[in-house]
C-alpha positions in Angstrom: -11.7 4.9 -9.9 -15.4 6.0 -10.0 -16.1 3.7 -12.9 -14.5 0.9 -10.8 -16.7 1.4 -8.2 -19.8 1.3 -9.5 -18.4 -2.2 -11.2 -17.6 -2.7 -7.0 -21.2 -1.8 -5.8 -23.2 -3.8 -9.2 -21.1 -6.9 -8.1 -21.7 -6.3 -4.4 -25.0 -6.4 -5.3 -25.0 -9.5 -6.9 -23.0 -11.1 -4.3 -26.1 -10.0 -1.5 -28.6 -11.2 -3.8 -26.7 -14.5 -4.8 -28.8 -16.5 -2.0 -31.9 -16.0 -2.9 -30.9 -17.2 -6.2 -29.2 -20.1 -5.6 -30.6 -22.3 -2.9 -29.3 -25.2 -1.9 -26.7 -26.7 0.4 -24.2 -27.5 -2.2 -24.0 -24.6 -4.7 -23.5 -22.2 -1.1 -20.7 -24.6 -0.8 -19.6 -23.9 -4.1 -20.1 -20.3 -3.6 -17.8 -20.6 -0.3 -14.6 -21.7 -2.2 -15.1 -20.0 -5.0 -15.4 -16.5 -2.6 -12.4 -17.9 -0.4 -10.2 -18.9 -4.1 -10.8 -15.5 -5.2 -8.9 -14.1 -2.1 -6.3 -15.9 -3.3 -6.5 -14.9 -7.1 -6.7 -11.1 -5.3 -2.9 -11.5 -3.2 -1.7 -13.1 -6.5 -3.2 -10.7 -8.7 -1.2 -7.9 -6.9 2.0 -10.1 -6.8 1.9 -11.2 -9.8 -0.3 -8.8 -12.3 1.0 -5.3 -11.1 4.7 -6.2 -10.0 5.4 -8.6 -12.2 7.1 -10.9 -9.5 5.7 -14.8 -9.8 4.9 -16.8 -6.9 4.3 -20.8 -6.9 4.5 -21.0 -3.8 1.6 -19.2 -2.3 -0.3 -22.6 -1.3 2.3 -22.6 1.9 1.0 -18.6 3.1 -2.4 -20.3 2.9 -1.7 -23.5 4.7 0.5 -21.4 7.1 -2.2 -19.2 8.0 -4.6 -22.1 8.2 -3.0 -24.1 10.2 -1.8 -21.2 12.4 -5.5 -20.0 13.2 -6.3 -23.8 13.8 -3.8 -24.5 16.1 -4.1 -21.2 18.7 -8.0 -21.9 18.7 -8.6 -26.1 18.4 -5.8 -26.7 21.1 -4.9 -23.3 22.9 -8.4 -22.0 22.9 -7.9 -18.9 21.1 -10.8 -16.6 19.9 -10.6 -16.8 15.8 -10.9 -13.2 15.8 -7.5 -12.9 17.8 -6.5 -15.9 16.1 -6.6 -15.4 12.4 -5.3 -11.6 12.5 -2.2 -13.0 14.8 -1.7 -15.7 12.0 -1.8 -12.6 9.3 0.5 -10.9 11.1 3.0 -14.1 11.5 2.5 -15.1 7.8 3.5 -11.3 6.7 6.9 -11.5 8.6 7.7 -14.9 7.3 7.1 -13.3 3.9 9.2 -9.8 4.2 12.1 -12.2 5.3 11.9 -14.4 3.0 10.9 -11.9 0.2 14.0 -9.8 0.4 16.5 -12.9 -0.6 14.4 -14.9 -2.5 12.7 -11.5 -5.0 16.6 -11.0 -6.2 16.0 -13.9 -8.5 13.9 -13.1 -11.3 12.3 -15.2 -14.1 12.5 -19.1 -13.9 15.2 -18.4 -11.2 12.3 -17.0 -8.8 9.6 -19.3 -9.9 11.3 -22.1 -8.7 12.9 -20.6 -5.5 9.1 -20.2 -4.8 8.0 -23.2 -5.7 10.6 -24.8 -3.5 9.5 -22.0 -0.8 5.6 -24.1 -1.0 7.2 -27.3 -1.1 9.2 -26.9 2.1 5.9 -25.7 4.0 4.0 -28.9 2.9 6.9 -31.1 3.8 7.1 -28.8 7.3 3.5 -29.2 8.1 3.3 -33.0 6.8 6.0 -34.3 9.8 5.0 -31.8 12.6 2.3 -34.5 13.9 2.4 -33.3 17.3 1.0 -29.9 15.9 -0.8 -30.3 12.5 -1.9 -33.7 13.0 0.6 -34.5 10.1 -1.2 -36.3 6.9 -4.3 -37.4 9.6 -4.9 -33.6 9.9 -6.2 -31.1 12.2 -9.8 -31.3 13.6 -11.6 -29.5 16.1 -11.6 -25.8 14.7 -14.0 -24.0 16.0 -16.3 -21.8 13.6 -16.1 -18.5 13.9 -18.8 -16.1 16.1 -19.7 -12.5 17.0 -21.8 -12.6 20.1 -24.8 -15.6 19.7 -24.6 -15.8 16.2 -22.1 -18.7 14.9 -21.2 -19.1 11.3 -22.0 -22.6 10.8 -24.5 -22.6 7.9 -23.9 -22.6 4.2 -25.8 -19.0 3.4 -24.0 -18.1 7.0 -20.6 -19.3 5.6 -21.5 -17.5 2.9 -22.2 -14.2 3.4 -18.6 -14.4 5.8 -16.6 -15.3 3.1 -17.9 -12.8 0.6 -17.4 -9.6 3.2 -14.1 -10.6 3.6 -13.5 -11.4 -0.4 -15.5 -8.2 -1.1 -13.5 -6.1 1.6 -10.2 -7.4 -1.0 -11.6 -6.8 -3.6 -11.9 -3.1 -2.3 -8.7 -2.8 -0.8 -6.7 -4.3 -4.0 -8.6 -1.5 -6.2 -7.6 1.3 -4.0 -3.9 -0.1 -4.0 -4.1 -0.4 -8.1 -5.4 3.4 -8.0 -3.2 4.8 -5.8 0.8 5.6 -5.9 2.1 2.5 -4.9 0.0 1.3 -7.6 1.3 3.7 -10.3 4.8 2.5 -8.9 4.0 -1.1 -9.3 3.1 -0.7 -12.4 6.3 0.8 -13.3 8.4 -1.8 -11.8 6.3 -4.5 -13.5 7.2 -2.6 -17.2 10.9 -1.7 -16.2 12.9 -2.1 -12.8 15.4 -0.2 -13.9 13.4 2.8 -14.9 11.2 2.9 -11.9 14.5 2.8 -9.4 15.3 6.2 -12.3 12.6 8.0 -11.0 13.1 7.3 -7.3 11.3 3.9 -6.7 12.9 1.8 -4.5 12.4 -1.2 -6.4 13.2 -3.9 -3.7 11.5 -2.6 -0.8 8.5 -2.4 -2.6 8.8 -5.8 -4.3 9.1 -7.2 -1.0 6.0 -5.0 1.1 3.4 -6.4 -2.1 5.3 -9.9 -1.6 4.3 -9.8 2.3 0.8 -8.1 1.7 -0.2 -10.9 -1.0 1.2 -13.5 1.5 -1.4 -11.9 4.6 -4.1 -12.0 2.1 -3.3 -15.6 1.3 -2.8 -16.5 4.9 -7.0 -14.7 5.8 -8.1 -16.9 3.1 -6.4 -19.9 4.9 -7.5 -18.6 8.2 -11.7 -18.8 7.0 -11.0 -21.8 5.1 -10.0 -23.7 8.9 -12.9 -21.8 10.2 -15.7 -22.5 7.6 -14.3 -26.1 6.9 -13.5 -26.6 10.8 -10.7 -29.1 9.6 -7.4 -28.6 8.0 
């Protein structure tokens, strides 16, 4: 753990120093995506790396949670910072229920349930017009704010997106270093021997199921935000 967070700090570094490096509107842009994609590659990582469980349907949780925090604040007038954690918290119980059915099927089985899971969502936010603006899509967002300040410049878009992405990044390596961790792992190399030794295989393929889905859903929350459009 102490050698992963020095790797944390050098990166956080990096990340900090990043602007005065690269100026420009269009590599920040870059930057952006690539910060808010990484959020993404985090929930799956967890999912998918340390439980072993594959998701293709993970595009919906970030849609969901897009749309979600653009609807309560473009047309009920929501603050996004009561918006996008309501949206989290939405997107994490559509996950658990969904996760405890649909994480009985394993191998090709589940990829496709998933996949079928994202394909549903699309079709779902595609024909609710009177919501999501259907395939016209959803403008009016607002950017997001603390106080005076509003995040509506590239380096300002930025530097959002990365403490969010870095604050991920930190969380996932306390996860992989902690129990639940060491019992991921275990179910990810043998189901049946981690239920052995008292892991309760399910419940925990469906928590990291949910979590990666409320990660998903933050990233789809600041992509509304930062893009002000869905």
């Amino acid at each position: 753990m102490h050698r992963d967070l020095i790797k944390f700090l050098a990166f956080a570094v990096m990340v900090l120093a990043a602007p005065l490096v690269f100026h420009g509107g269009y590599l920040m842009n870059v930057l952006v995506f690539v910060g808010i994609h990484t959020m993404l590659a985090i929930g799956l990582n967890l999912l998918l790396g340390y439980a072993g469980q594959i998701s293709l349907g993970h595009a919906g949780f970030f849609g969901l949670g897009a749309y979600l925090s653009g609807i309560l604040t473009a047309t009920y007038g929501w603050n996004p910072w009561l918006a996008m954690p309501l949206a989290a918290a939405v997107v994490g119980a559509v996950a658990f229920l969904i996760g405890f059915p649909i994480l009985k099927l394993k191998g090709h089985y589940l990829a496709m349930a998933t996949l079928g899971m994202g394909i549903i969502m699309y079709i779902v936010f595609n024909e609710t017009i009177d919501l999501t603006g259907g395939p016209s899509g959803l403008s009016g967002i607002p950017n997001i704010s603390i106080g005076s300040l509003t995040f509506d410049t590239d380096v300002e878009n930025y530097y959002l997106i990365w403490f969010f992405t870095l604050g991920m990044i930190l969380l996932s390596l306390n996860l992989a270093n902690s129990r639940v961790g060491r019992a991921l792992r275990a179910v990810h190399d043998s189901e049946v021997a981690a239920q052995v030794v008292g892991v309760n295989a399910r419940l925990l393929k469906v928590q990291i199921f949910a979590l990666s889905a409320v990660i998903s859903s933050v990233a789809g929350s600041l992509y509304a935000h930062t893009m002000t459009f869905v």
